[in-house]
C-alpha positions as CSV (number, residue, x, y, z in Angstrom):
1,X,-9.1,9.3,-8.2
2,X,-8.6,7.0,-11.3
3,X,-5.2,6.8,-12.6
4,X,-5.2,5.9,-16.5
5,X,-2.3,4.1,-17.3
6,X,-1.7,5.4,-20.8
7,X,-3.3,8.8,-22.9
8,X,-2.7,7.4,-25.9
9,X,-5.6,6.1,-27.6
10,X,-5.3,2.5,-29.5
11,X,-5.5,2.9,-33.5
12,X,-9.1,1.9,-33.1
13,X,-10.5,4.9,-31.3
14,X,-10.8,8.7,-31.7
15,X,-11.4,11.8,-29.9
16,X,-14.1,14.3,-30.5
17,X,-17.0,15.9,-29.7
18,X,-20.5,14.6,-29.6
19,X,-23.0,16.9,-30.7
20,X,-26.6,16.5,-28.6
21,X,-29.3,18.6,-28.2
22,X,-28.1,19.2,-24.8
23,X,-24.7,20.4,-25.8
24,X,-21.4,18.7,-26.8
25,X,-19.8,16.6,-24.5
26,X,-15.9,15.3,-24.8
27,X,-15.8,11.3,-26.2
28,X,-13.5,9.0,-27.1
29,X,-15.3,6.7,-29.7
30,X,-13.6,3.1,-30.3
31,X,-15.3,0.6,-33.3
32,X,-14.3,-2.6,-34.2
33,X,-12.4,-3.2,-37.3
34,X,-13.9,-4.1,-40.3
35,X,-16.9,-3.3,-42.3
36,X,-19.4,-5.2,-40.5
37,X,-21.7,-3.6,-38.0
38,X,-20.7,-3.5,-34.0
39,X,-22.6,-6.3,-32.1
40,X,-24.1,-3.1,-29.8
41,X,-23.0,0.2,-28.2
42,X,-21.5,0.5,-25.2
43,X,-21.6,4.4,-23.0
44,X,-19.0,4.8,-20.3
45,X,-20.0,7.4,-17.7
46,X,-17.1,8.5,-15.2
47,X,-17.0,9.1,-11.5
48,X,-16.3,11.6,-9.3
49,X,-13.0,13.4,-10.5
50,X,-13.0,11.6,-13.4
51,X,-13.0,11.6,-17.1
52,X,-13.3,9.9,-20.1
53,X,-9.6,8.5,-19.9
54,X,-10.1,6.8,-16.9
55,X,-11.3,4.2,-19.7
56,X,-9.1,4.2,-22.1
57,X,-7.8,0.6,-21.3
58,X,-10.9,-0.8,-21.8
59,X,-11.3,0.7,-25.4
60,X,-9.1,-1.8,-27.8
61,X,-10.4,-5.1,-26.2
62,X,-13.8,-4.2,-25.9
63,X,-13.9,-3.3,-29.8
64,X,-11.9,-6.8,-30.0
65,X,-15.1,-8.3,-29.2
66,X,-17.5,-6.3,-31.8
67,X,-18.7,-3.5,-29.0
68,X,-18.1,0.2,-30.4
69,X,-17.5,2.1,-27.3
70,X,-18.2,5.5,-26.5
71,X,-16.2,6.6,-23.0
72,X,-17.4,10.4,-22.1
73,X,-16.8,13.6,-20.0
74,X,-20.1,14.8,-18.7
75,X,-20.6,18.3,-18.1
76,X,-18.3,20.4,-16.5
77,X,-16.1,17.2,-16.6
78,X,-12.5,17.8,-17.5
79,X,-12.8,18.8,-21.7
80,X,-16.6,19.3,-21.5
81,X,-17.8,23.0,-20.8
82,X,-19.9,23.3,-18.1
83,X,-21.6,26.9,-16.6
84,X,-20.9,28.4,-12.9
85,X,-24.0,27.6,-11.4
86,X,-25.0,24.4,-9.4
87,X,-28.4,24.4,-10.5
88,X,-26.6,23.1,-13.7
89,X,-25.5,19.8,-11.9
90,X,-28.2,18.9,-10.5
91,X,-28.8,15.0,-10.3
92,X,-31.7,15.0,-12.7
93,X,-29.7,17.4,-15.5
94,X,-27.1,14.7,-15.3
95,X,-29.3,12.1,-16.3
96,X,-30.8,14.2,-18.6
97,X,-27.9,14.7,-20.0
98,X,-27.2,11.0,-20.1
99,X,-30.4,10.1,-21.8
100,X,-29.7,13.3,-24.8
101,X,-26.1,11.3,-25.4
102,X,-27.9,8.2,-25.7
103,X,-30.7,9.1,-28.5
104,X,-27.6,11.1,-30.4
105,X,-25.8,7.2,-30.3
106,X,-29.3,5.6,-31.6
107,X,-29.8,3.6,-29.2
108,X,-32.7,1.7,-29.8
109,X,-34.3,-1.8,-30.5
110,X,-32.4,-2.5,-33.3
111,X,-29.0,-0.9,-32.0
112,X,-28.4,-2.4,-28.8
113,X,-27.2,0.1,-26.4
114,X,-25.3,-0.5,-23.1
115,X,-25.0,1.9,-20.5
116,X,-22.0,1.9,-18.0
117,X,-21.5,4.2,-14.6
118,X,-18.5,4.4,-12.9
119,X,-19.0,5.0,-9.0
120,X,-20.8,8.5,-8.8
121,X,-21.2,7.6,-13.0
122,X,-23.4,4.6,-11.6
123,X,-25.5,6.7,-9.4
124,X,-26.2,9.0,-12.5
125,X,-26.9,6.2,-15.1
126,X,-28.7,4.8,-12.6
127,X,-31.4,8.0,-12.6
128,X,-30.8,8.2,-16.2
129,X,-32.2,4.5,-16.6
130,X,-35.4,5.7,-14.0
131,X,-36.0,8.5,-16.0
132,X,-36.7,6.7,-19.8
133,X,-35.1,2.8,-19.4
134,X,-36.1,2.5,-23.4
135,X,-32.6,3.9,-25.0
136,X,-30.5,0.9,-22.9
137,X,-30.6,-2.9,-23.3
138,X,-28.7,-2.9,-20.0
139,X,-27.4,-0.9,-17.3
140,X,-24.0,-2.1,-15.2
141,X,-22.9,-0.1,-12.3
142,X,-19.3,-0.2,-11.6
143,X,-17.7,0.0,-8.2
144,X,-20.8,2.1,-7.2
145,X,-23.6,1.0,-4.5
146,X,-27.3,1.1,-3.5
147,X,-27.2,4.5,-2.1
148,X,-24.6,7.0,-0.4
149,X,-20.9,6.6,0.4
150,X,-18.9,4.9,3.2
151,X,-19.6,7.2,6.3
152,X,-15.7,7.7,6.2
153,X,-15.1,8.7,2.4
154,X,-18.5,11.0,3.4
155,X,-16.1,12.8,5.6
156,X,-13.4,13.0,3.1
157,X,-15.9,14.5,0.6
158,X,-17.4,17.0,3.5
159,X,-13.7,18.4,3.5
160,X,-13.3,18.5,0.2
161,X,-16.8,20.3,-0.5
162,X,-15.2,23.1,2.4
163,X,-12.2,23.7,0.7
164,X,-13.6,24.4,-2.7
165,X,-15.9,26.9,-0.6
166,X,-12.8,28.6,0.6
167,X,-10.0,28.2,-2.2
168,X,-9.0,27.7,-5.7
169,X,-8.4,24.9,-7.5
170,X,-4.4,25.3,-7.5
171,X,-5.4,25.6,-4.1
172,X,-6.9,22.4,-3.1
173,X,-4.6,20.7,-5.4
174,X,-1.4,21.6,-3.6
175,X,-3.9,20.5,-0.1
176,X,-4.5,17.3,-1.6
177,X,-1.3,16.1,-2.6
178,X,0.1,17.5,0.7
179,X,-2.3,15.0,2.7
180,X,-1.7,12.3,0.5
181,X,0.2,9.2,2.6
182,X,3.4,8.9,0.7
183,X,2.3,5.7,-1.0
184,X,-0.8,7.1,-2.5
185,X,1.6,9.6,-4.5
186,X,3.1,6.7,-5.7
187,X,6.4,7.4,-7.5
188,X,6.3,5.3,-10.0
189,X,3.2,6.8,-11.8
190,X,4.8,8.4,-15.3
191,X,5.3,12.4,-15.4
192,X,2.6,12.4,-18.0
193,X,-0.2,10.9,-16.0
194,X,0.7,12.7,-13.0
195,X,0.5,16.3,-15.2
196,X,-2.8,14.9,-17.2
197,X,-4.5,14.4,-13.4
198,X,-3.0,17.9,-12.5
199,X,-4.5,19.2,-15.6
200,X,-8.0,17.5,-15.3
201,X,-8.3,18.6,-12.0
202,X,-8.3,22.0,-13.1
203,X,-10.6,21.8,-15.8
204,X,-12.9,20.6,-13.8
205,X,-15.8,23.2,-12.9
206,X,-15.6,23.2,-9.1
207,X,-19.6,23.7,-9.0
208,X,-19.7,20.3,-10.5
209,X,-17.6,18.6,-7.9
210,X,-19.3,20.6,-5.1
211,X,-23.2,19.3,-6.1
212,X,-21.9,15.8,-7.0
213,X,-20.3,15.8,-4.1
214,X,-23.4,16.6,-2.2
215,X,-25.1,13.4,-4.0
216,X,-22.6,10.8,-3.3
217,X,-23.2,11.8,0.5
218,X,-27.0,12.4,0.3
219,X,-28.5,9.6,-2.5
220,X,-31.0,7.3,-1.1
221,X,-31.3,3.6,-1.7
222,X,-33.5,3.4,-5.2
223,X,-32.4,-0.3,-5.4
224,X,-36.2,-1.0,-5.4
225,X,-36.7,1.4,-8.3
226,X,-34.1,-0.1,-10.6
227,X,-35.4,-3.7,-9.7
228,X,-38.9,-3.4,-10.9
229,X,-37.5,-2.2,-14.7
230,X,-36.9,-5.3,-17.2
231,X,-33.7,-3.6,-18.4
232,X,-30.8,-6.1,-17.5
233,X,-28.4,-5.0,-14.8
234,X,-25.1,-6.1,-13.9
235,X,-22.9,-4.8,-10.5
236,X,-19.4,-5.6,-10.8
237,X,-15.9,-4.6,-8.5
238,X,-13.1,-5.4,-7.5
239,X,-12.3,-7.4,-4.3
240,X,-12.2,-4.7,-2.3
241,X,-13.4,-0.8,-2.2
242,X,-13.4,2.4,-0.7
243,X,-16.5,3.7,-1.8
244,X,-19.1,1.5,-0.8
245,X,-18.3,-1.9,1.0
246,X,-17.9,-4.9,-1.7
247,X,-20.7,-7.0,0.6
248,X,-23.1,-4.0,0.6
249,X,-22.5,-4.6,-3.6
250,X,-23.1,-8.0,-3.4
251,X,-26.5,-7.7,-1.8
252,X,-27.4,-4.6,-3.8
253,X,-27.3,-7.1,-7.0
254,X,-28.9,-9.8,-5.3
255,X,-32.2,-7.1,-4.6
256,X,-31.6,-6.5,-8.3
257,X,-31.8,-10.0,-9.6
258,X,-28.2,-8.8,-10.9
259,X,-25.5,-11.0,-13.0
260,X,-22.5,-9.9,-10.2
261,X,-19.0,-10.2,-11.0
262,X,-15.8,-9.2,-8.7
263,X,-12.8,-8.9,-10.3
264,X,-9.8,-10.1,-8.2
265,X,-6.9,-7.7,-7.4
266,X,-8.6,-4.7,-8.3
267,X,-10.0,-2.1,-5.8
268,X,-12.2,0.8,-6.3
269,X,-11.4,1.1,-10.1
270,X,-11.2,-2.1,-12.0
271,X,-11.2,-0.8,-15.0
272,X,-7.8,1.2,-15.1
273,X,-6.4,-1.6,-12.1
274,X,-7.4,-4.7,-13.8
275,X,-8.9,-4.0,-17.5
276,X,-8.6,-7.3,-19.4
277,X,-10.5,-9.1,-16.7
278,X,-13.4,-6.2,-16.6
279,X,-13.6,-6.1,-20.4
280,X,-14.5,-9.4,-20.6
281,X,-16.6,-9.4,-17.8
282,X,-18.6,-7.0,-19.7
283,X,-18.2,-7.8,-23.1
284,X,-19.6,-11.3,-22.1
285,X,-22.5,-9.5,-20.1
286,X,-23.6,-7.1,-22.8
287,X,-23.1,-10.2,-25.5
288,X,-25.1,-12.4,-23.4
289,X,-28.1,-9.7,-24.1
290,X,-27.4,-8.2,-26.7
């Protein structure tokens, strides 16, 4: 899971919650400084596990470069509610969901907006884009690939999927941490980030982890989709990943006639590992069509 390196939001951003005719949904908004308008919109969808604050390094330099950015927990995501039921996290309510945040941001002809998907984020923005591609100027995935997971992180997630079945939360917390290799605990990382993943963890609705689960094991290849839509795309990573093999990224944006960028020393989450390089590897993208 992402490990934000601060909680504290820069001066330039704020938390609340975004009201959609699909329900409010946790954000953290950043906007330039100034009086003048942003130069376009930028939505941050996060991964599996995840939450809003696995961008919060990203916020200050990309409203630096005139982007207001909009980072957010989807459903049943850490400080957005989300029901009991899996029905409710189905891929398609996800996008839906995606699309409903998008029209209460304006996004439009006139007020560029960009849409971002962190790994299992990108396989959702992804169907959100297949859905209605007319709210987004562009669509960049993020450390996430054509189709399903590495056949070994499948098996991670299969075990996972069983233990929510079985146990609580607290639970398969304490089962985690226990299986974690001593380095992946990584003493160094502050008390306060080490509670806040503690904390997220639990506020996430297990249903939700259990049916996106499912789809990072099960999604097909829809590169072919996304390619025929004149919304431009972007695939960036770091140097190496987890997830989905960094070649099996470079061809995926080569299918989609993709701008591709790789950003050195960072792994599976370049935007809490590495975030001046991936902000302006995005701002630059997003100003570039704008």
């Amino acid at each position: 899971m992402s490990r934000p390196p601060t909680l504290t939001l820069p001066p330039c951003a704020r938390a609340y919650r975004l009201d959609t005719e699909r329900g409010e949904f946790a954000v953290h908004d950043a906007r330039p400084e100034g009086d003048g308008a942003p130069v376009g919109t930028a939505l941050l969808v996060p991964g599996f596990t995840g939450s809003k604050e696995d961008f919060i390094a990203l916020l200050a330099p990309l409203a630096a470069a005139g982007f207001r950015v909009v980072a957010i927990d989807g459903r049943g995501q850490h400080e957005t509610a989300g029901p009991r039921t899996e029905a409710a996290y189905a891929q398609k309510e996800l996008a839906l969901d995606v699309l409903a945040q998008a029209r209460a941001l304006g996004g439009g002809e006139e007020a560029p907006l960009h849409l971002l998907g962190h790994s299992l984020g990108g396989l959702i923005t992804r169907a959100a884009v297949l859905l209605d591609p007319a709210p987004f100027r562009s669509l960049t995935a993020l450390s996430s690939g054509p189709g399903a997971i590495d056949g070994s992180q499948q098996s991670r997630v299969l075990t996972l999927i069983d233990a929510l079945g079985r146990w609580d939360m607290e639970t398969v917390w304490r089962a985690m941490r226990a299986l974690d290799p001593p380095e992946a605990a990584d003493a160094a990382t502050p008390p306060e980030i080490g509670e806040f993943l503690h904390r997220r963890w639990l506020n996430t609705v297990p249903e939700q982890l259990v049916v996106t689960g499912r789809q990072m094991i099960e999604e097909p290849d829809r590169v072919a989709e996304l390619a025929q839509l004149p919304t431009a795309k972007h695939v960036v990573s770091g140097a190496v990943d987890y997830a989905w093999p960094v070649p099996l990224m470079d061809a995926m944006a080569e299918r989609l006639s993709a701008r591709r960028t790789v950003i050195k020393g960072a792994e599976h989450s370049p935007n809490v590992e590495c975030p001046q390089a991936t902000s302006s590897a995005l701002a630059g993208f997003w100003r570039d069509n704008g």
